[in-house]
LODOKE-218043 format. One record per residue (C-alpha): residue number from 0; x, y, z. Coordinates in nm, 3 decimals. Example, Ala and Ser with C-alpha at 12.3 -4.5 7.8 and 13.67 -1.06 7.14 Angstrom:
BEGIN
<site nr="0" x="1.230" y="-0.450" z="0.780"/>
<site nr="1" x="1.367" y="-0.106" z="0.714"/>
This chain:
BEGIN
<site nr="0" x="2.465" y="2.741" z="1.110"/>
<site nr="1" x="2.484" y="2.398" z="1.292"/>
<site nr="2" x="2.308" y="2.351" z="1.628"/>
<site nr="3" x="2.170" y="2.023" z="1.722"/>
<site nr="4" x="1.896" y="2.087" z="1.972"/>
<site nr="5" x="1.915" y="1.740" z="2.134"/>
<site nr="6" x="2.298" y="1.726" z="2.165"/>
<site nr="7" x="2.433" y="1.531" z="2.444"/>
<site nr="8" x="2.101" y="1.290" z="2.487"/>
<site nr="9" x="2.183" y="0.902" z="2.480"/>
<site nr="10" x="1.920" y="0.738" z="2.343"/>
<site nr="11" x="1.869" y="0.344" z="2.361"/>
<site nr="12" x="1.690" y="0.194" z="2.089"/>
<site nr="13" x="1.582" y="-0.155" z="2.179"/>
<site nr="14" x="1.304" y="-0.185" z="1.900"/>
<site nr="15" x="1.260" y="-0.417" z="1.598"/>
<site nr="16" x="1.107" y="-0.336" z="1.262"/>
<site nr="17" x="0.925" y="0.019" z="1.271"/>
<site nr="18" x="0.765" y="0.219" z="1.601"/>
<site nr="19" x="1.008" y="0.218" z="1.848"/>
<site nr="20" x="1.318" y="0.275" z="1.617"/>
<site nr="21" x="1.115" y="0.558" z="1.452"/>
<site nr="22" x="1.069" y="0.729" z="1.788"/>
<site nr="23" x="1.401" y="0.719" z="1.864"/>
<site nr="24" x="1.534" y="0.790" z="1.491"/>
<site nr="25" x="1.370" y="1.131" z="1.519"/>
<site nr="26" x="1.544" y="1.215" z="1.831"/>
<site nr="27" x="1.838" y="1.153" z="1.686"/>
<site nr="28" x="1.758" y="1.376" z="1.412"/>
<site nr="29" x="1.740" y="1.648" z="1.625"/>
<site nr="30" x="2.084" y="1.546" z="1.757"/>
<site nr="31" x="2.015" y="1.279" z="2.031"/>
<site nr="32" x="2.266" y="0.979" z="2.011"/>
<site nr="33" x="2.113" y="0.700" z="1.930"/>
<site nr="34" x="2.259" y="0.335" z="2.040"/>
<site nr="35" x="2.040" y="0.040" z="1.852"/>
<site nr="36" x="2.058" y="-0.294" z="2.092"/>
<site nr="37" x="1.984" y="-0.552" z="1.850"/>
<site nr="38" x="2.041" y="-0.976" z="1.940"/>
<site nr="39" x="2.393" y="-1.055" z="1.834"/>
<site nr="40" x="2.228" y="-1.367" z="1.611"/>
<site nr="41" x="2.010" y="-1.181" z="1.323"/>
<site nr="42" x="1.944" y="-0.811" z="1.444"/>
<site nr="43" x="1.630" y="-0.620" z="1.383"/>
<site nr="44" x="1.407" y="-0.795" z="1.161"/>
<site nr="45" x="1.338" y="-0.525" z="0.989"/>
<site nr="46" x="1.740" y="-0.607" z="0.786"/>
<site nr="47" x="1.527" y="-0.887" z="0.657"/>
<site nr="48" x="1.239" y="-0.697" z="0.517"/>
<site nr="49" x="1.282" y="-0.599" z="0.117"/>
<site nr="50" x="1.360" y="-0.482" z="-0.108"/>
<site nr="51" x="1.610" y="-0.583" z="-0.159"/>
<site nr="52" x="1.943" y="-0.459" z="-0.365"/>
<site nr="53" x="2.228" y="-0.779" z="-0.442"/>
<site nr="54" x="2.552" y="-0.666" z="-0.321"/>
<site nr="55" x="2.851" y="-0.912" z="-0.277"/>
<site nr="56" x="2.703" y="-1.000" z="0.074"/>
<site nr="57" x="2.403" y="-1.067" z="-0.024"/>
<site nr="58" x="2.052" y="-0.922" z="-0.055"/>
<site nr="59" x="2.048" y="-0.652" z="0.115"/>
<site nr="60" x="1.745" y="-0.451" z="0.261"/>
<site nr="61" x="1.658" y="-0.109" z="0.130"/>
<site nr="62" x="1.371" y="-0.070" z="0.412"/>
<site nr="63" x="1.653" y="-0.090" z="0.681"/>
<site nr="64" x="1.887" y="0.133" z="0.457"/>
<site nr="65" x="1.641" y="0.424" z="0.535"/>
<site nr="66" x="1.460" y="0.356" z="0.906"/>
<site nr="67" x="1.803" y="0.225" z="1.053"/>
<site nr="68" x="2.002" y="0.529" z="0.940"/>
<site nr="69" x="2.116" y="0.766" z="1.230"/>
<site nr="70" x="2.231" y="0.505" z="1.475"/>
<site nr="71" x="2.511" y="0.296" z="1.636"/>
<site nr="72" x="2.415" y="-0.057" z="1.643"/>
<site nr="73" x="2.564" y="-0.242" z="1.947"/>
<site nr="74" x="2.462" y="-0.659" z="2.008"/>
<site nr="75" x="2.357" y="-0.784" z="2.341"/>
<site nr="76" x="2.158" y="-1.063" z="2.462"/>
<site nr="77" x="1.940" y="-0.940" z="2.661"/>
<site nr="78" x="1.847" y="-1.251" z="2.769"/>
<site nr="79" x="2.155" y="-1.340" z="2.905"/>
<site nr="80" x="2.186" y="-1.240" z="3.296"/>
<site nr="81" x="2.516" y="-1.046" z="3.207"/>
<site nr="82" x="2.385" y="-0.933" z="2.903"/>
<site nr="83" x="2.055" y="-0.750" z="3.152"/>
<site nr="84" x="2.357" y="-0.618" z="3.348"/>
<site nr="85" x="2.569" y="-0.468" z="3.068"/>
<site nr="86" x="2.210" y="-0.331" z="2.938"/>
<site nr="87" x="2.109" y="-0.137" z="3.328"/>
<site nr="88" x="2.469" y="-0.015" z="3.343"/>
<site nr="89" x="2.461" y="0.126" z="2.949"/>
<site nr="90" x="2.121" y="0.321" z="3.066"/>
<site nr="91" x="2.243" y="0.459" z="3.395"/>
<site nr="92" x="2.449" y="0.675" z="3.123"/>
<site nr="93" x="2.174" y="0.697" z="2.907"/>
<site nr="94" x="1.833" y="0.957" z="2.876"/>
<site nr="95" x="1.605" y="0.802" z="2.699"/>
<site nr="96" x="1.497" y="0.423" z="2.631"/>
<site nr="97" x="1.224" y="0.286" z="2.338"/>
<site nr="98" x="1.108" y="-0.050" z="2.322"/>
<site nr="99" x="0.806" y="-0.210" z="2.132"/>
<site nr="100" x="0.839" y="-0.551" z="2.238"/>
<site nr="101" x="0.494" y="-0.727" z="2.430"/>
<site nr="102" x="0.392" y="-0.578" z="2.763"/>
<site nr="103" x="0.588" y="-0.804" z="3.054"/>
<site nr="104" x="0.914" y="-0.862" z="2.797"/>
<site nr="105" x="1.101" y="-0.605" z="2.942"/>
<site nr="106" x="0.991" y="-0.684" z="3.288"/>
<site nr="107" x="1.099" y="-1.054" z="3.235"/>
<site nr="108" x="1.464" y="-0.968" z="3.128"/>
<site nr="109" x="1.494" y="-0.766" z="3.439"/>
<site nr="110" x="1.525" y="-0.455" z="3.248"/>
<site nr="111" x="1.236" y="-0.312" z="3.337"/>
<site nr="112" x="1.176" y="0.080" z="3.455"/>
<site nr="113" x="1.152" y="-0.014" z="3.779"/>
<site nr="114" x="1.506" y="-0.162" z="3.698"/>
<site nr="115" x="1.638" y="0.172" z="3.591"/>
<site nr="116" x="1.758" y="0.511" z="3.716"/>
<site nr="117" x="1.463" y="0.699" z="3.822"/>
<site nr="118" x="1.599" y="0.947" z="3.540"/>
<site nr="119" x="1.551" y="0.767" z="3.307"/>
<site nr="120" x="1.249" y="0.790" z="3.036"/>
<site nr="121" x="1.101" y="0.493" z="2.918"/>
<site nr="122" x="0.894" y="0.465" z="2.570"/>
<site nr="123" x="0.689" y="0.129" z="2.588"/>
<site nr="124" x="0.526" y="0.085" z="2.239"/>
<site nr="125" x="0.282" y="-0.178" z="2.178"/>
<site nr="126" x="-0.057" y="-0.265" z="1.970"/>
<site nr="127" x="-0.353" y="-0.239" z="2.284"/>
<site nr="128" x="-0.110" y="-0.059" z="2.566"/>
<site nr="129" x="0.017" y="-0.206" z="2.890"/>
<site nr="130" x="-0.259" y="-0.284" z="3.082"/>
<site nr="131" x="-0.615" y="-0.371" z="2.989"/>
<site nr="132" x="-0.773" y="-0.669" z="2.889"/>
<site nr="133" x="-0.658" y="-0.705" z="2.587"/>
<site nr="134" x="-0.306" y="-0.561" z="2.606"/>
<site nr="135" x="-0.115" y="-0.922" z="2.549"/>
<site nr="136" x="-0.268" y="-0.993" z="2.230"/>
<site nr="137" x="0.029" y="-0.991" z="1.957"/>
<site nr="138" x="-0.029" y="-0.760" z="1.689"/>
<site nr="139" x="0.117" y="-0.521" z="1.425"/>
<site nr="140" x="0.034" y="-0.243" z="1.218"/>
<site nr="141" x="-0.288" y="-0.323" z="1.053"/>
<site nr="142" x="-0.418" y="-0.418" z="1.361"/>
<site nr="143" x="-0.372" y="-0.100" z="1.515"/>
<site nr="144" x="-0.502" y="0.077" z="1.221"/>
<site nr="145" x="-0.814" y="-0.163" z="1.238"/>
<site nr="146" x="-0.895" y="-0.178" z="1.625"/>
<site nr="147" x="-0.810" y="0.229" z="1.612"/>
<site nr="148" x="-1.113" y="0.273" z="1.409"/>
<site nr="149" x="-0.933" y="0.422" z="1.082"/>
<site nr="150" x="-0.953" y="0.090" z="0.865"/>
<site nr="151" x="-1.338" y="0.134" z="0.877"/>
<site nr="152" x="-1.316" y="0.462" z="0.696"/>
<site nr="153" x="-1.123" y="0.412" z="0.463"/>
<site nr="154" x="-1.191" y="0.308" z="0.142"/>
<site nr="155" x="-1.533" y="0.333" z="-0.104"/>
<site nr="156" x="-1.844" y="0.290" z="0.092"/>
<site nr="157" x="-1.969" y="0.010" z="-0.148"/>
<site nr="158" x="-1.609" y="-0.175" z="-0.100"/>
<site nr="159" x="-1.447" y="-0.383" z="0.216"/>
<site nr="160" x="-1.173" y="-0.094" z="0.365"/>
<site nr="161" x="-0.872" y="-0.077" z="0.225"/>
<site nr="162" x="-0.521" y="-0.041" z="0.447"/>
<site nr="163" x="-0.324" y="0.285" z="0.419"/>
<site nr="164" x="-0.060" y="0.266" z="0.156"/>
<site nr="165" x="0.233" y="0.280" z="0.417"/>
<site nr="166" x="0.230" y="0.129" z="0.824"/>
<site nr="167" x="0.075" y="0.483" z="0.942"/>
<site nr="168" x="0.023" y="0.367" z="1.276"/>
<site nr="169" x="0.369" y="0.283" z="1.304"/>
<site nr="170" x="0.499" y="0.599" z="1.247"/>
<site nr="171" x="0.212" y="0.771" z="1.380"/>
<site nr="172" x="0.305" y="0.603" z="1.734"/>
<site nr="173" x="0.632" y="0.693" z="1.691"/>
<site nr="174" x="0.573" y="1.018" z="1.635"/>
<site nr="175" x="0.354" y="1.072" z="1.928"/>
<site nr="176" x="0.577" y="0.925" z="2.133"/>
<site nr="177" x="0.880" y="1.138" z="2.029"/>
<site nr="178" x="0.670" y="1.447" z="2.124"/>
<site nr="179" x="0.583" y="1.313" z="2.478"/>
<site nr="180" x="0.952" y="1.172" z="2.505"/>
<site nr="181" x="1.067" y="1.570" z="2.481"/>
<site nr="182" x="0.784" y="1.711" z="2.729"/>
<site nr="183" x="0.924" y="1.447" z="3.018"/>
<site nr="184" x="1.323" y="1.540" z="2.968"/>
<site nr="185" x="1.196" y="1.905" z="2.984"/>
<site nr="186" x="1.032" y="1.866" z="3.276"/>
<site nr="187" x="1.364" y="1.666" z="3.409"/>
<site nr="188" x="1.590" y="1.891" z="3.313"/>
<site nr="189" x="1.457" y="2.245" z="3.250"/>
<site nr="190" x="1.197" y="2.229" z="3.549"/>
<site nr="191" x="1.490" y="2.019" z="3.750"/>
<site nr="192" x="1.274" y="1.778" z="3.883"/>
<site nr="193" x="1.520" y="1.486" z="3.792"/>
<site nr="194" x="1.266" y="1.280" z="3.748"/>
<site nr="195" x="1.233" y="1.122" z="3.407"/>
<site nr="196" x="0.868" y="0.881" z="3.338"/>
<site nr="197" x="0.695" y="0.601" z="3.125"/>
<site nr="198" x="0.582" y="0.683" z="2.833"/>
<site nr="199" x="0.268" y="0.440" z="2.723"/>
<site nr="200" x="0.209" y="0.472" z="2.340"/>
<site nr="201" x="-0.041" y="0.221" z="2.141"/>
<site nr="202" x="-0.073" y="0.187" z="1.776"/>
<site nr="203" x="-0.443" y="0.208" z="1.792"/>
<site nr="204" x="-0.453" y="0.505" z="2.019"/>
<site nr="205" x="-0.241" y="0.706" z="1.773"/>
<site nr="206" x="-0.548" y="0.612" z="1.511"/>
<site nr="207" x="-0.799" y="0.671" z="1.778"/>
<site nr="208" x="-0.661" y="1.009" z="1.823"/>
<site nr="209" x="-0.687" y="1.155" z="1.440"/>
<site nr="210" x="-1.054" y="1.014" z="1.439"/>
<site nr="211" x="-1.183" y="1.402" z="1.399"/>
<site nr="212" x="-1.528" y="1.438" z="1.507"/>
<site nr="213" x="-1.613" y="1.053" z="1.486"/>
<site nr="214" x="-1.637" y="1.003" z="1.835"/>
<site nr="215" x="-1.836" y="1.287" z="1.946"/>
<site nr="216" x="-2.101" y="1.243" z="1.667"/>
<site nr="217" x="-2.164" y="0.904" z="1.780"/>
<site nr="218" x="-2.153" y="1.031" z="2.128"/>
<site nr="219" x="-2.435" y="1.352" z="2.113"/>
<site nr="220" x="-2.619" y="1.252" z="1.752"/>
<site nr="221" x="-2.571" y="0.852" z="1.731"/>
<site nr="222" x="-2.399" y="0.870" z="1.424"/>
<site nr="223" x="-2.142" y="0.569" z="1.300"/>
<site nr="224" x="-1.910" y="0.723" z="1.065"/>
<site nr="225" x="-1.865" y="0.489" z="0.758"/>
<site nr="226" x="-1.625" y="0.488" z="0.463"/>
<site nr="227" x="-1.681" y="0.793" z="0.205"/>
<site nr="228" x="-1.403" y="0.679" z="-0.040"/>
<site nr="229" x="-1.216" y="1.014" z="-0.206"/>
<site nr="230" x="-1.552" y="1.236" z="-0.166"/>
<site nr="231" x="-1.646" y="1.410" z="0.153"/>
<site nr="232" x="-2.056" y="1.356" z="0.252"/>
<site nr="233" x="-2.120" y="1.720" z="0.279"/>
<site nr="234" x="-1.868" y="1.891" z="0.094"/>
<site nr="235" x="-1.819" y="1.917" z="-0.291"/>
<site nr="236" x="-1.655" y="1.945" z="-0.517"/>
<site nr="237" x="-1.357" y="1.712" z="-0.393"/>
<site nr="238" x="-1.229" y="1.439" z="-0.510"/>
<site nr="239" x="-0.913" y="1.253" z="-0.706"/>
<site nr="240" x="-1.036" y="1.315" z="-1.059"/>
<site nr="241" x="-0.884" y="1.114" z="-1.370"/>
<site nr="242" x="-0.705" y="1.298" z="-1.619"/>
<site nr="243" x="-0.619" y="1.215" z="-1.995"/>
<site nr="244" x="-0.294" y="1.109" z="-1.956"/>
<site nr="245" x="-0.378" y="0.837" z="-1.667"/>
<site nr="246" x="-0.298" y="1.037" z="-1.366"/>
<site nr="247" x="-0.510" y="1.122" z="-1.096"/>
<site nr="248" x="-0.517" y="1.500" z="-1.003"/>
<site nr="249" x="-0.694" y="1.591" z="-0.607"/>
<site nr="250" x="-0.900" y="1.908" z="-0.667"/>
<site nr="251" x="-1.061" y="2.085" z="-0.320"/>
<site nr="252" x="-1.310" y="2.325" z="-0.417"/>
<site nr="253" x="-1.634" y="2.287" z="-0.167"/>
<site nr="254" x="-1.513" y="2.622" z="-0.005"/>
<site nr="255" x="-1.762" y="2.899" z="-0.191"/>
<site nr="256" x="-1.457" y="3.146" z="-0.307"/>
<site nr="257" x="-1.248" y="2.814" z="-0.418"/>
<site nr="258" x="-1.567" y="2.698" z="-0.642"/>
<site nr="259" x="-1.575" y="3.046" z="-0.791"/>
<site nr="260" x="-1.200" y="3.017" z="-0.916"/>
<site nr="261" x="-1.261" y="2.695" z="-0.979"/>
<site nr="262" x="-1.575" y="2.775" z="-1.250"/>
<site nr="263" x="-1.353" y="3.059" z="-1.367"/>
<site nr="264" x="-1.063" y="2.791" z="-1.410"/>
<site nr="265" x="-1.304" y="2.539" z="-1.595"/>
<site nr="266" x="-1.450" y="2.808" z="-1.826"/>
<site nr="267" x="-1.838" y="2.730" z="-1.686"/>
<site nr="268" x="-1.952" y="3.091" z="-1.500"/>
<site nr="269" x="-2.320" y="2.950" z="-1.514"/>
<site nr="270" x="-2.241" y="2.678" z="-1.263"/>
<site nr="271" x="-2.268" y="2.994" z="-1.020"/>
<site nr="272" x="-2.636" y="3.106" z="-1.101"/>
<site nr="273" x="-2.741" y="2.694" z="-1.053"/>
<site nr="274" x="-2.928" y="2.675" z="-0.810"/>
<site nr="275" x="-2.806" y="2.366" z="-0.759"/>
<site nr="276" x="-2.466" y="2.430" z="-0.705"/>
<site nr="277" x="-2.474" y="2.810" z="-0.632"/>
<site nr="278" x="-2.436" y="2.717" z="-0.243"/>
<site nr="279" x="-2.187" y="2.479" z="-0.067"/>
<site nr="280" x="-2.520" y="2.343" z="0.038"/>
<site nr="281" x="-2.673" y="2.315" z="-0.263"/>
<site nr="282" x="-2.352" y="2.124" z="-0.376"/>
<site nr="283" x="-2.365" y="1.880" z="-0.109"/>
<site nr="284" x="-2.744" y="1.805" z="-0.203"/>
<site nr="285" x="-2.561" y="1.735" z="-0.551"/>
<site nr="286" x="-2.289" y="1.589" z="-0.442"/>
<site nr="287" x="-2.310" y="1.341" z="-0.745"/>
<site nr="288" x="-2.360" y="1.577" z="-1.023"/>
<site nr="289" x="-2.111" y="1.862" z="-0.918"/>
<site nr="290" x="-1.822" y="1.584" z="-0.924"/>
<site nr="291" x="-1.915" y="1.411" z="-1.272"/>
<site nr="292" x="-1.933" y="1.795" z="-1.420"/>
<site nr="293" x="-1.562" y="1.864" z="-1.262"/>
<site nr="294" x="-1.455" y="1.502" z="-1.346"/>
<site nr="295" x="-1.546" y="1.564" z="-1.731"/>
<site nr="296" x="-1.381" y="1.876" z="-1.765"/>
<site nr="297" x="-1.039" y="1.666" z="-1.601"/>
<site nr="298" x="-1.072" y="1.397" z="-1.831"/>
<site nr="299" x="-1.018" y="1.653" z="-2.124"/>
<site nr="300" x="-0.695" y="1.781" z="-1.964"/>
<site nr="301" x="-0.378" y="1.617" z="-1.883"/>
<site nr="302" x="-0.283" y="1.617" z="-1.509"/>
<site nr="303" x="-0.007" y="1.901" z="-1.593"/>
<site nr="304" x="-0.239" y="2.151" z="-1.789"/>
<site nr="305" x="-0.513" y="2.048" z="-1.484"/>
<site nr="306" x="-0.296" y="2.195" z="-1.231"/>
<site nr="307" x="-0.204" y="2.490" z="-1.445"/>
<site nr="308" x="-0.534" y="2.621" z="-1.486"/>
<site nr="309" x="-0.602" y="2.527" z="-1.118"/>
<site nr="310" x="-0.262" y="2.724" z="-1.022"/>
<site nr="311" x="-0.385" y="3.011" z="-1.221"/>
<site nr="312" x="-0.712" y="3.101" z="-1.083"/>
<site nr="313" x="-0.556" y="2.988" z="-0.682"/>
<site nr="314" x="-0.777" y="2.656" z="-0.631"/>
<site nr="315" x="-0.571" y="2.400" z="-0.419"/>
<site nr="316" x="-0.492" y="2.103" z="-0.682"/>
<site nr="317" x="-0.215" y="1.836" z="-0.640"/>
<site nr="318" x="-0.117" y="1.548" z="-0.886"/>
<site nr="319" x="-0.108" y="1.266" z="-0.708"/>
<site nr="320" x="0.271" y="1.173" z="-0.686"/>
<site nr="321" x="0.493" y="0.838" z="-0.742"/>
<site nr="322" x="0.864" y="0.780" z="-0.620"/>
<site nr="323" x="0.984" y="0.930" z="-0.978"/>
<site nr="324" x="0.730" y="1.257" z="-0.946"/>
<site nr="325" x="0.910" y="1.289" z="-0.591"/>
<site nr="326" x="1.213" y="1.251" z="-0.686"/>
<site nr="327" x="1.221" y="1.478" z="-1.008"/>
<site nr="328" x="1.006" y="1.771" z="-0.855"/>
<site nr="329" x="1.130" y="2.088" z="-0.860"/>
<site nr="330" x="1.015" y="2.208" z="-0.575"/>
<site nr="331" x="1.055" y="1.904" z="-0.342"/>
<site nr="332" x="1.434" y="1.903" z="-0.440"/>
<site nr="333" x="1.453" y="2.284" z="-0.402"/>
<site nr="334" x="1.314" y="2.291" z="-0.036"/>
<site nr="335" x="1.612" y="1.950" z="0.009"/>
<site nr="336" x="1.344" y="1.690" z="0.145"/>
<site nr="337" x="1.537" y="1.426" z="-0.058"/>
<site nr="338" x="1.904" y="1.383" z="0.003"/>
<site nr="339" x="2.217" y="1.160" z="-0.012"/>
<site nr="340" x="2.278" y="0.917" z="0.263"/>
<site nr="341" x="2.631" y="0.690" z="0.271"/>
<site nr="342" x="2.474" y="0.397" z="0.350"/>
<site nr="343" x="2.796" y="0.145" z="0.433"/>
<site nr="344" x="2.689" y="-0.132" z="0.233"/>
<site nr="345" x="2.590" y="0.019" z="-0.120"/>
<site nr="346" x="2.720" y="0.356" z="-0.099"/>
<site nr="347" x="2.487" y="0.664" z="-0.158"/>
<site nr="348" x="2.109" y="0.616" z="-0.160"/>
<site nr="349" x="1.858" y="0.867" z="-0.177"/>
<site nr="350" x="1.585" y="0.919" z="0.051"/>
<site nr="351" x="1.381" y="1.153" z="0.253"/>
<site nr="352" x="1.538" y="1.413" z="0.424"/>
<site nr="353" x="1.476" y="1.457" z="0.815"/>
<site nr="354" x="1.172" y="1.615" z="0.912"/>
<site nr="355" x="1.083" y="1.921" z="1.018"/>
<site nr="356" x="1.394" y="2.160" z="0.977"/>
<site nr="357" x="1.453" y="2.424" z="1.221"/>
<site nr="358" x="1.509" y="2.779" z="1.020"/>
<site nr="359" x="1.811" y="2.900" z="1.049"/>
<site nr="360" x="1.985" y="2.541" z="1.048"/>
<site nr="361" x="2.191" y="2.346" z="0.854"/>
<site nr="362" x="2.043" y="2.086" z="0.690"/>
<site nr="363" x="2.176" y="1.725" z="0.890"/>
<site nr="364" x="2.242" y="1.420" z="0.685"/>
<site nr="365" x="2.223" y="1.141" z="0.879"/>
<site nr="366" x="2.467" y="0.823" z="0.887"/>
<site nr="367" x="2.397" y="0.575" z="0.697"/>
<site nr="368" x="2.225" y="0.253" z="0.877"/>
<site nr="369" x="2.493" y="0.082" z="1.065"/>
<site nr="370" x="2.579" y="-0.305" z="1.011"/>
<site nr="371" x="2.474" y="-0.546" z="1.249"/>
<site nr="372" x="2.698" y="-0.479" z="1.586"/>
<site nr="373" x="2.970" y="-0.245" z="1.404"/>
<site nr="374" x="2.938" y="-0.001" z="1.715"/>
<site nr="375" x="2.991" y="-0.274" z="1.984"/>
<site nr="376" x="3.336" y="-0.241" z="2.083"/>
<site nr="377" x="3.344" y="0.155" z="2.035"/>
<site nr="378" x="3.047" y="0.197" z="2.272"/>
<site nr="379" x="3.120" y="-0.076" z="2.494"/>
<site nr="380" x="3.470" y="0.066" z="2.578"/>
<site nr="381" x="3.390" y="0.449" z="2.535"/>
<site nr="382" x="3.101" y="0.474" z="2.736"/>
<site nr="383" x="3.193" y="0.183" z="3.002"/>
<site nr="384" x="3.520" y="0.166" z="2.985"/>
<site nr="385" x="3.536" y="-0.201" z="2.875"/>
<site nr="386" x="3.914" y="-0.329" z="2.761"/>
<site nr="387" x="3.971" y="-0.617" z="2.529"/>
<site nr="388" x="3.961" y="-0.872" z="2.749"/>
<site nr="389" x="3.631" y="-0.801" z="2.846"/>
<site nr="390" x="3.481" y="-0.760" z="2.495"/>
<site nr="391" x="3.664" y="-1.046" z="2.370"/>
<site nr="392" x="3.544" y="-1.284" z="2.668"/>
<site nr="393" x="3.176" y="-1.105" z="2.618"/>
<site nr="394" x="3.200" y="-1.196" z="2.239"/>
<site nr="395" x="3.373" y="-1.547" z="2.318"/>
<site nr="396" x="3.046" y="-1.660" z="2.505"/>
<site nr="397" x="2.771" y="-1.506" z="2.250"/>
<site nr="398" x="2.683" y="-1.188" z="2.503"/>
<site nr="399" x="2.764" y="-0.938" z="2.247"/>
């Protein structure tokens, strides 16, 4: 079965590189048409970012191949006066509308939400917000992940904190975003208010909000959460142990009946009548010397017969997994979280699958990512009724 949830939204995605266009990517995988506005002279930046793959055009990027899929891409100056007027008219037939340029951008091309139909909601992404002292300072990812309070834990204690391995604030935003995108257009249109919103989503605020209990243990006990590396403070035995074979290999076992399997698992019943490690408490004292006893049994094993005896006796355990383990798993290709995409420049490319899935449904490939402006005339004319001339003369004078 084949229902699209979002059919019949408009989406217009006037983003660059990651937050914004991931927002309104995942509305579109739910079935939202999604418009990209990108400058006629260059596009997204993010068609610049590698890797790379040669093709007879050129490098070309595999970074957009995968977060510009889903979308029409459409040029317009926006800041061109009739290039602001092409834009307002485009979303009064439009629901939804994602930017992540600097607070005042949109407001300075005239294209503001105070420019637009009431009905309209607005996502405004940016690093500090759009008002507050600080809420002009340029910034990016890492400076969202840092001012949000997550680059501070992570990483080893004894060690200056490390980044994330991907832009998680980013996507985080995005995500966020999405979710608050949906609650506004049901209150328009299931509640019939008619009345769509602003949306104001910050990259650090998506870190601030994952911060677990950090805030409130400063707040009532005056504690400042530092950096714990793979181990948790007060819970053992967890942690990314090495196996023989050079893999790492997460084992969670600080739970009491999880340690049990897990002594049953490593063949060593007497670590149950230790004192010291008889009681999740007693194993937090020994933090230390519970993990070098699991660690030593690990570094016997390779990460495969690891998670087999882990499997066995039902203790959570997970290799940590590259591109190839991801892409060769059995189970990640049975559940379809990798798929085929027709990407127009260099054909089929694999990559992750849209996610969540609704049960019941169909799994949707999306389009591949469009070339710069390839929509312009088919959107232009279908949804404003633009002829030739028009688009011609528009093209003729750099507009679109």
């Amino acid at each position: 079965m084949t229902r699209r949830p979002l059919a019949g939204l408009r989406v217009l995605d006037l983003g660059t590189r990651i937050a914004a266009p991931f927002c309104a990517g995942l509305l579109g995988e739910q079935g939202a048409e999604v418009i990209k506005i990108e400058q006629p002279r260059g596009g997204d930046p993010l068609r610049d970012l590698g890797p790379f793959v040669d093709t007879d055009d050129g490098p070309y990027s595999l970074y957009w191949s995968v977060e510009g899929r889903g979308r029409k891409s459409l040029t317009l100056d926006l800041r061109e006066e009739e290039g602001q007027a092409i834009f307002r008219e485009l979303a009064a037939a439009s629901d939804v509308v994602c930017e992540n340029f600097r607070p005042g951008t949109l407001e300075r091309w005239n294209i503001d939400p105070t420019r637009l139909a009431s009905r309209i909601v607005t996502v405004r992404i940016s690093v500090f917000g759009q008002s507050g002292p600080k809420s002009l300072r340029p910034g990016l990812d890492r400076n969202g992940v840092a001012y949000g309070g997550l680059l501070h834990l992570t990483g080893e204690p004894d060690r200056p904190p490390v980044r994330p391995g991907v832009t998680v604030t980013d996507y985080l935003t995005g995500v966020f975003a999405a979710q608050a995108a949906l609650a506004l257009l049901y209150e328009r249109d299931a509640r019939g208010t008619g009345e769509g919103g602003v949306i104001d989503a910050y990259l650090y605020g998506s870190a601030l909000r994952i911060l677990e209990w950090t805030i409130a243990a400063y707040d009532q006990l005056g504690i400042v959460r530092n950096r714990s590396g793979n181990r948790l403070e007060h819970s053992a035995p967890l942690d990314n142990y090495p196996s023989r074979d050079g893999r790492f290999v997460c084992i969670v076992a600080a739970a009491q009946n999880n340690f049990e399997r897990l002594c049953e698992a490593m063949g060593r019943p007497d670590l149950l009548t230790d004192e010291r490690y008889a009681t999740p408490a007693g194993r937090a004292e020994n933090n230390a010397a519970i993990n070098a006893i699991v660690a030593d049994w690990a570094a016997e094993l390779t990460a495969a017969e690891i998670e087999a005896r882990c499997v066995a006796h039902d203790v959570p355990v997970g290799t940590a997994y590259d591109a190839a383990d991801l892409s060769n798993d059995e189970h990640v290709l049975a559940r379809g979280d990798i798929l085929s995409v027709d990407d127009p420049v260099i054909g089929a490319v694999r990559q992750q699958a849209p996610f969540p899935r609704i049960v019941g449904q169909d799994h949707t490939v999306p389009t591949g990512a469009p070339r710069l402006g390839e929509h312009t005339d088919e959107i232009l004319a279908g949804v404003l009724g633009y002829g030739p001339d028009r688009l011609d003369d528009l093209r003729s004078r750099g507009v679109i």
